[in-house]
N, C-alpha and C positions, 0 to 999 in steps of 0.2 A: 504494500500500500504506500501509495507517494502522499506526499503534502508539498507546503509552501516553503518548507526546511530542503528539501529533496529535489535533485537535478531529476526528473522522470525520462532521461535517455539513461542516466547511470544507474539508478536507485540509488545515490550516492549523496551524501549531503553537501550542498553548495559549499565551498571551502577557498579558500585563498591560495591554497599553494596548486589548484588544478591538477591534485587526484580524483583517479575516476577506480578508482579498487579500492571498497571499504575496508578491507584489513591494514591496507600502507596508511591509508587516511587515519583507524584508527589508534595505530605504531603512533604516529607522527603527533596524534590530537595528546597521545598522555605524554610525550616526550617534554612539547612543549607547553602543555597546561601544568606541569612538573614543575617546571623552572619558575614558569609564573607564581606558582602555587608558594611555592622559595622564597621567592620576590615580596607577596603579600607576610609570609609570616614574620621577615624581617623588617616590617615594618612600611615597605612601599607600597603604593597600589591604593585601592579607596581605605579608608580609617571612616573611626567616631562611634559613637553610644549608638546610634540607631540602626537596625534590623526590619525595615521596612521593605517596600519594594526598589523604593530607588539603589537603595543599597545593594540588594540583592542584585538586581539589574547590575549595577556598577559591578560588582566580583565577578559575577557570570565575564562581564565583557571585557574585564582585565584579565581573567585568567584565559579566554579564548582567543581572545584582539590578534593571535599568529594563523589561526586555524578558521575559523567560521566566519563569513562574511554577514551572515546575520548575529553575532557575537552578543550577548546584553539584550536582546530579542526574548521574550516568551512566549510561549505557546499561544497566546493569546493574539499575538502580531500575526499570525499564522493561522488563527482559527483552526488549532488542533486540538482533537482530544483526545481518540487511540483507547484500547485495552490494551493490557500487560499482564501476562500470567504472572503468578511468583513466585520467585525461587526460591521454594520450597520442597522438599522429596515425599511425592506423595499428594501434592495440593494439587486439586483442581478449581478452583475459584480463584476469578479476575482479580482484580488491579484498577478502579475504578478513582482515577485522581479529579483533583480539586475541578470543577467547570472551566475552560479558560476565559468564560465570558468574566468570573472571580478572583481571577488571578492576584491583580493588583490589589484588590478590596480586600480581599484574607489575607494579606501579606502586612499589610498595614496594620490589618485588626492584630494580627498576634505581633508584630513588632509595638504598638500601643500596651498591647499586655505584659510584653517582655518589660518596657520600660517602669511600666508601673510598678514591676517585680525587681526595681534598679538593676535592672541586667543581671539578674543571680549573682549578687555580688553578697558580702555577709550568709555566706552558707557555710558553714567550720568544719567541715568534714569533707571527701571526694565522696560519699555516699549519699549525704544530702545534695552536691551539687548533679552527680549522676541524676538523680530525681527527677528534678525539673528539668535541665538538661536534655533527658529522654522524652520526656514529657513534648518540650517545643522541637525538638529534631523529628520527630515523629508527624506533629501540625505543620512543618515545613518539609516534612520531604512529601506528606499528603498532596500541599501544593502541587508540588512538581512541577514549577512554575517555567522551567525549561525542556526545550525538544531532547537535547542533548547534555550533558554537563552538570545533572542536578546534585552529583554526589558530591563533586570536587567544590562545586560552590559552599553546600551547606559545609564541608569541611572546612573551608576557609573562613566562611563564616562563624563556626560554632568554636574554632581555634581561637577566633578576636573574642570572641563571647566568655569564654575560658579564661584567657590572661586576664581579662578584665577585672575577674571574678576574683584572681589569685591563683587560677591552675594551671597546667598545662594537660591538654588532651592531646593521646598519640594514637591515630586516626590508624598510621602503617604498621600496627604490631599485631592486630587479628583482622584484617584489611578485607581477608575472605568473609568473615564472618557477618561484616556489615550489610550487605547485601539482605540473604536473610534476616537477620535480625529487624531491620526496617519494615520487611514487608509483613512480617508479622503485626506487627503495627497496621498496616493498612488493610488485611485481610479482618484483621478483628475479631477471629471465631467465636472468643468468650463475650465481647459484647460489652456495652457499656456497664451494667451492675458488675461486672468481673474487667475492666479495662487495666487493670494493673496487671493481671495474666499475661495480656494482650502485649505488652509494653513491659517485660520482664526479662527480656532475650537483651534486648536496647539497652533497659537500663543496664544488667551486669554488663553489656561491652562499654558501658559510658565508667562503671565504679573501677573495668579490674585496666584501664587505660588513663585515671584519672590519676595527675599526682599536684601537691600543690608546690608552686611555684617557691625560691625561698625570697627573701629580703623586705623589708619593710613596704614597702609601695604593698607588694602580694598579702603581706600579712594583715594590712590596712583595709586590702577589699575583702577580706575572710572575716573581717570582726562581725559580730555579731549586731552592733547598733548598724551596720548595712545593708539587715535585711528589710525586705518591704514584702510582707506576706500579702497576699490577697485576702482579704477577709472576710470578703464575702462567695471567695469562689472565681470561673471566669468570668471576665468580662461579658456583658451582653451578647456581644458581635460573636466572639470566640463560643458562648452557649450555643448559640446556634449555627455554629461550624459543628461541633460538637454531634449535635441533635443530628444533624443531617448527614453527617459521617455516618451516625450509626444508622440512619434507615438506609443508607446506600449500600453500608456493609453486611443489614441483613438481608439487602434483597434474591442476591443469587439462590439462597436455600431455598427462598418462598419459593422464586421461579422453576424450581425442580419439584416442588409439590404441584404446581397446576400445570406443567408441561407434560401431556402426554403422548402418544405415540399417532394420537389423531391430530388432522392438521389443525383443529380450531384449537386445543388447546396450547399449540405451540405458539400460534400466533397472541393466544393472550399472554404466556409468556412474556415474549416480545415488549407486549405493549405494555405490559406490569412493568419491567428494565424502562422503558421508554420513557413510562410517566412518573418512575421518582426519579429518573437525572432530570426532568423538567421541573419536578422539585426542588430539588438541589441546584438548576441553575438561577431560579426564581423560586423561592418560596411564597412571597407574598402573593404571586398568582396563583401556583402550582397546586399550590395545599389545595385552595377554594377549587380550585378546575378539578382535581382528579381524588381527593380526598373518599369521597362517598365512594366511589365507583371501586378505589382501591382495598376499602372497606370490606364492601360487597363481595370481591375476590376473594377474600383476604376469608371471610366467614366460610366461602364455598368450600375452599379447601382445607380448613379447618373442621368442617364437620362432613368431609371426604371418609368414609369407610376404609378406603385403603390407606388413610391421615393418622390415626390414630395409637401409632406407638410412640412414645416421649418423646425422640428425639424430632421429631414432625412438629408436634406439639409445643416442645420447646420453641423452634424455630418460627413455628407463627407466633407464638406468642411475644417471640421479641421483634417481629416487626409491627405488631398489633401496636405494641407500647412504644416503638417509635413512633410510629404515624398519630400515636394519640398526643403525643408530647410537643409535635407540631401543630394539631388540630386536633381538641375536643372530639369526643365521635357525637355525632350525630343519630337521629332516630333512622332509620334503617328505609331507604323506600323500597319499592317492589324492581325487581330485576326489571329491567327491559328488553328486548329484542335483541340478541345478538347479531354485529353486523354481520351483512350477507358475505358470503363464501366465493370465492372464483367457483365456477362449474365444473374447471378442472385444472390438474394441478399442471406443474412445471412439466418439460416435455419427459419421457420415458427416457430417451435418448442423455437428458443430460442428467438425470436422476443416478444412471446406467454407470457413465463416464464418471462421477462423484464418487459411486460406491464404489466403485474397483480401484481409486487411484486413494480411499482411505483403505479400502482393507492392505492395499500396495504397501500403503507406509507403515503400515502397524505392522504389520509383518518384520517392517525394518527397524522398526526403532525396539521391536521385544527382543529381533538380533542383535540387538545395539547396548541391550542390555537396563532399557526404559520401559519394564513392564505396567506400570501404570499409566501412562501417558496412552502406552499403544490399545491397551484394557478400554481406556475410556472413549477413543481412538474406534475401538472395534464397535462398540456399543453404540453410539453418536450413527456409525454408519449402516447399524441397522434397523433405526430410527427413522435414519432420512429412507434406506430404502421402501422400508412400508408408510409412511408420510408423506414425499416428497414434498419433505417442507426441509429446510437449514435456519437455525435460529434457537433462541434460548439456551436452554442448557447444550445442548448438541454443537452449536457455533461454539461455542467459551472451549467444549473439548476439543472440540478443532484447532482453536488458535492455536491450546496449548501444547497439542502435539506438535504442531508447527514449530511455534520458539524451539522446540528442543529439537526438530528434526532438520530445523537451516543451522544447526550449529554444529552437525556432522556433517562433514563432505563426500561423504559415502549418499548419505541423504539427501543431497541438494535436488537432484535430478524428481525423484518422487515427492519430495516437499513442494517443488516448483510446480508439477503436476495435480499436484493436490489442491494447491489455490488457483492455481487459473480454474480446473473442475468447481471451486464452490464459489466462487466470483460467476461463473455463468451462470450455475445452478439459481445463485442468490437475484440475479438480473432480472432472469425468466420469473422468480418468484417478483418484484418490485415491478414489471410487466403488468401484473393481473391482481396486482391491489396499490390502494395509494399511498405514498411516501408518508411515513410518522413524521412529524417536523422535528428538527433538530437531530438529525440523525444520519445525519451525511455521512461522518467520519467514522461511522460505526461498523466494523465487520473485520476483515481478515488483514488483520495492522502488519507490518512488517516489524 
């Protein structure tokens, strides 16, 4: 999948130095975002107390300014928004980051917060500052406020964050680990009443990398009259970052409760994912537009026959108390008419072509020694065979077989096979019904 970051003759990102092979491009992008990266911690480069967007912006395009021609750009400049599997062993649920229509607005809100909290500064321990620490790296790597680069920034960023405080954080001694541990964060499994579970991987890579700085200045941001707790909790703006994290992050499970192997149920799928990002990119419309209706879903499959073993149970009920935490529920009105159906589905032919280039690569990636990807892989594709529909839970397996199956070279060939099959599959299907709005960028991300 291309965007406005992406040459669409290379699939390569627009660059300065005119590589067209993403592997030399992305040698070259850590070589010299390394040096940069050097450059910031001694002291050159953007400085000062604030963690906003501008700032943000300002690191991204200091540490890039060798490599990317859009450098300091967010995803927002771009009108991007993409899924991302996560690396995790065994995960199959997306990667759902911040709106980019939000970009700059959450950026600001949680740099407003930070400040209020005088930049973690009076925290006397590395386990206290690990804390919060984890805490905002977590609401900032949500963000995701860049195409490319978002790790090295928040490092750079959360390194100034650090001295400030009196520490030093060393980002290159479990380097591998971060990765996961992040994403754990934005998967969320355990959910806001357990959010400290969530946020438990982050915070030990923030305690066992934390150490405090020595000399006076460090020891002076460590006292304790330098702290500024929140006392009443998050700010406004950041609750309902908060609030809407978590209905985003409950949604995939729901979407596997009302996804079934017929095609209407896959398509409300679909529209369930559809209409809480339109929540999450607007709530003060969104709630009121699709509130009831998501409600409504919400009871069906809740009181589903084949619903009711706890962990089903569980799952609806923690998006019930999302959506309630956004809007009150309401008295309940009477279903309505389900819209009408195409007569008939996507053609036989490309349905055909789909199924044989997933079972192809499942094949490859259980040789390859990724039996859960190719499992969910094989499953996905005998869905779409009897449905011919691609969507909901069955796209997110898709992708994520993907991510993993373009990162072996043995794979390329049947991974490449695989998407162009569910790009046409998905056409034929966007043919014979009409476009969800806000959903351009949605399907088989690169």
């Amino acid at each position: 999948m291309t965007d406005r970051f992406t040459n669409p003759e290379t699939g390569v990102f627009y660059n300065r130095l005119g590589l067209t092979d993403a592997e030399e491009l992305d040698r070259e992008t850590k070589r010299l975002s390394l040096r940069r990266l050097a450059e910031l911690a001694a002291g050159r480069g953007p400085q000062g107390d604030s963690f906003d967007a501008a700032r943000l912006r300002a690191t991204h395009q200091y540490l890039f300014q060798d490599t990317f021609e859009w450098a300091g750009q967010t995803r927002r400049e771009g009108a991007f928004q993409g899924v991302k599997a996560a690396d995790l062993p065994g995960m199959e649920r997306p990667m759902h980051f911040a709106p980019f229509e939000r970009i700059d607005e959450r950026l600001n809100a949680l740099g407003e917060q930070l400040k209020q909290e005088n930049n973690l500064k009076g925290l006397t321990t590395p386990a206290a500052f690990a804390e919060r620490a984890a805490y905002y790296f977590d609401h900032y790597n949500h963000v995701h406020a860049f195409r490319e680069g978002n790790g090295r920034t928040l490092q750079a960023a959360f390194s100034e964050l650090a001295q400030q405080g009196g520490y030093r954080v060393d980002f290159s001694r479990e380097h591998e680990q971060l990765n996961p541990a992040r994403d754990q964060g934005i998967v969320s499994l355990h959910g806001a009443p357990h959010r400290e579970k969530d946020l438990q991987a982050l915070r030990d890579l923030f305690a066992r990398n934390t150490t405090p700085l020595p000399g006076p200045e460090a020891e002076a941001a460590r006292h304790p009259s330098q702290a500024r707790a929140l006392a009443d909790g998050p700010l406004p703006a950041v609750r309902q970052i908060e609030q809407l994290r978590e209905l985003v992050a409950a949604t995939p499970a729901v979407q596997q409760l009302v996804a079934g192997v017929d095609y209407r149920r896959n398509q409300r799928a679909d529209a369930l994912l559809s209409q809480v990002l339109d929540i999450d990119r607007n709530p003060q419309t969104g709630v009121p537009q699709h509130g009831t209706e998501l409600r409504q879903l919400l009871q069906e499959a809740a009181q589903d026959k084949r619903f009711q073993d706890p962990q089903s149970q569980r799952e609806a009920t923690r998006f019930g108390a999302a959506l309630a935490v956004l809007q009150p529920p309401e008295p309940m009105k009477a279903l309505g008419t389900s819209p009408a159906l195409p007569a008939t589905g996507p053609s036989t032919a490309g349905t055909a072509a789909f199924v044989q280039a997933a079972k192809r690569l499942a094949e490859g990636l259980e040789e390859q020694g990724y039996p859960g990807p190719a499992d969910s892989l094989s499953r996905a594709a005998k869905a779409v065979e009897k449905s011919a529909y691609l969507g909901g839970a069955n796209l997110q397996a898709v992708g994520e077989a993907l991510t993993r199956a373009e990162k072996i070279p043995a794979l390329a060939d049947d991974a490449a096979a695989l998407r162009g099959a569910g790009r046409s599959l998905q056409q034929a299907q966007r043919s014979m019904a009409p476009p969800t709005p806000g959903r351009e960028n949605d399907g088989l991300e690169r």
